[in-house]
C-alpha positions in Angstrom: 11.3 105.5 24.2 9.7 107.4 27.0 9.7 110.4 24.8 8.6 108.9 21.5 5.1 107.4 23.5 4.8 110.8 25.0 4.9 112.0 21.4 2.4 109.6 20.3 4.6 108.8 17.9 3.4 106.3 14.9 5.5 102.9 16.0 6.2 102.7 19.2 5.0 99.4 18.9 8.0 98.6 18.2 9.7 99.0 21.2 8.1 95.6 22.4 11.2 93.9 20.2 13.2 94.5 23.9 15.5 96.6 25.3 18.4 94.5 23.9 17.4 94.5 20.3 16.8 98.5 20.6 20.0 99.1 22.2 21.5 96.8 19.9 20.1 98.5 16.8 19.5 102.2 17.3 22.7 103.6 16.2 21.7 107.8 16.5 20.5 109.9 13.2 22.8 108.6 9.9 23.4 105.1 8.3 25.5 102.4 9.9 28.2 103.1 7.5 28.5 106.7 8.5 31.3 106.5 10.5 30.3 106.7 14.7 31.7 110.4 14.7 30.1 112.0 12.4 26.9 109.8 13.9 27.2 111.4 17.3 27.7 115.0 15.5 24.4 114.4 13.5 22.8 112.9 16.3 23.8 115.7 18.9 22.9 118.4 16.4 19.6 116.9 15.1 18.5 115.7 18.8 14.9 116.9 18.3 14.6 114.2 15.9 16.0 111.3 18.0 12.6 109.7 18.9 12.0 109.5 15.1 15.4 108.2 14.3 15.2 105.3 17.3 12.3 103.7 15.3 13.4 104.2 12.0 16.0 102.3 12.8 13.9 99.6 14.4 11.9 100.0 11.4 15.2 99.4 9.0 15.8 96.1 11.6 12.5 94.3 10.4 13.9 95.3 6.7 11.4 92.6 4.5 14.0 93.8 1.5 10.6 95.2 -0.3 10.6 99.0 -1.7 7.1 99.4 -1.0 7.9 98.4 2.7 10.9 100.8 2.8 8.8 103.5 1.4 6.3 103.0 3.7 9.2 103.1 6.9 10.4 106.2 5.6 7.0 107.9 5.4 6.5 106.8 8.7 9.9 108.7 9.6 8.6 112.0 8.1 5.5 112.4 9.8 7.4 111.6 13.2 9.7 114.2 12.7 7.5 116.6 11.9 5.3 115.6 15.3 8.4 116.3 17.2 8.9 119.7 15.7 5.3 120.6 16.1 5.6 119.5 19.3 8.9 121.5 20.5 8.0 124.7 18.5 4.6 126.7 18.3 2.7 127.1 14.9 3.9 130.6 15.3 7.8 130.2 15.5 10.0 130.1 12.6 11.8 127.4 14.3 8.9 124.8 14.0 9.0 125.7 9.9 12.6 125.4 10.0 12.8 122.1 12.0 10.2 121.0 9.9 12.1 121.5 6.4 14.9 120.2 8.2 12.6 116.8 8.7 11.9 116.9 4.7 15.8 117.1 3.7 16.4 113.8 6.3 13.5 112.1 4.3 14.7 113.0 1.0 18.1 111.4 2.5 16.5 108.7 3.9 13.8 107.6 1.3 17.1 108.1 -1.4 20.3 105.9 -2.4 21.8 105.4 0.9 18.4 105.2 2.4 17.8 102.2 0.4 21.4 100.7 0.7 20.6 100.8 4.7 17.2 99.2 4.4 19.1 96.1 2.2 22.1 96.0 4.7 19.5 95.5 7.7 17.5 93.0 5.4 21.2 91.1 4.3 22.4 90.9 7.6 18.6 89.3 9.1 18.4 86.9 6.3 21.8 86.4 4.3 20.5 83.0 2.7 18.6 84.9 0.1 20.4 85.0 -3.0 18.1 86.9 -5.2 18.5 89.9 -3.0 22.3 89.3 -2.4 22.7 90.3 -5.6 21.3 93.2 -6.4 20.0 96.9 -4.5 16.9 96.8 -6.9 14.0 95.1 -5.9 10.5 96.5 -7.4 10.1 99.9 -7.7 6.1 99.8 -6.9 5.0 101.9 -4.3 2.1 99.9 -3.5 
């Protein structure tokens, strides 16, 4: 947390949902159904992005079930990654342009199939008495 406010980060706001809910929900860089190995090995090799990933997650939590909404999270996701690469690496170093394409493929991942599949899970699990969205992974493909 500490790191994504000194980050300025976009939603940090979010960590006013309480430590419990954020320990509860931030799970490291990956989908819940990756299994928690291969989590902690993505997580461990991709720790530059963890700040990013911790409100993503919280971000997938408030899932409304919407695309533009999901869209919208993942964007967010994006331009926090990229702050924390900017921020570790100057505009001179490789390493910020590597870090930074490295940010890209993780939204391409993220704002794809299992991207979406997470966003539903989170929105399932929060409100399972919905049965128009129990039913199906497409919602509306507007990007508002």
């Amino acid at each position: 947390m500490n790191e994504a406010e000194r980050l300025d980060l976009d939603g940090t706001e979010l960590f006013d949902l309480g430590e419990d809910v954020l320990a509860r929900e931030y799970n490291g860089i990956g989908p819940e159904f990756f299994p928690a190995k291969l989590r902690d090995r993505v997580t461990e090799h991709l720790a530059l992005f963890e700040p990013a990933a911790l409100i993503h997650d919280l971000r997938n939590y408030l899932s409304d079930g919407m695309r533009r909404r999901f869209h919208r999270a993942n964007d967010e996701f994006l331009r926090n990654c990229r702050r924390c690469a900017d921020a570790k690496y100057p505009w001179w170093s490789w390493k910020r342009y590597r870090a930074r394409a490295t940010a890209k493929m993780l939204f391409k991942f993220v704002d794809g199939h299992p991207g979406w599949k997470a966003w539903m899970d989170c929105y399932r699990r929060r409100f399972p008495e919905d049965p128009e969205k129990q039913t199906t992974t497409k919602r509306n493909n507007n990007h508002e």
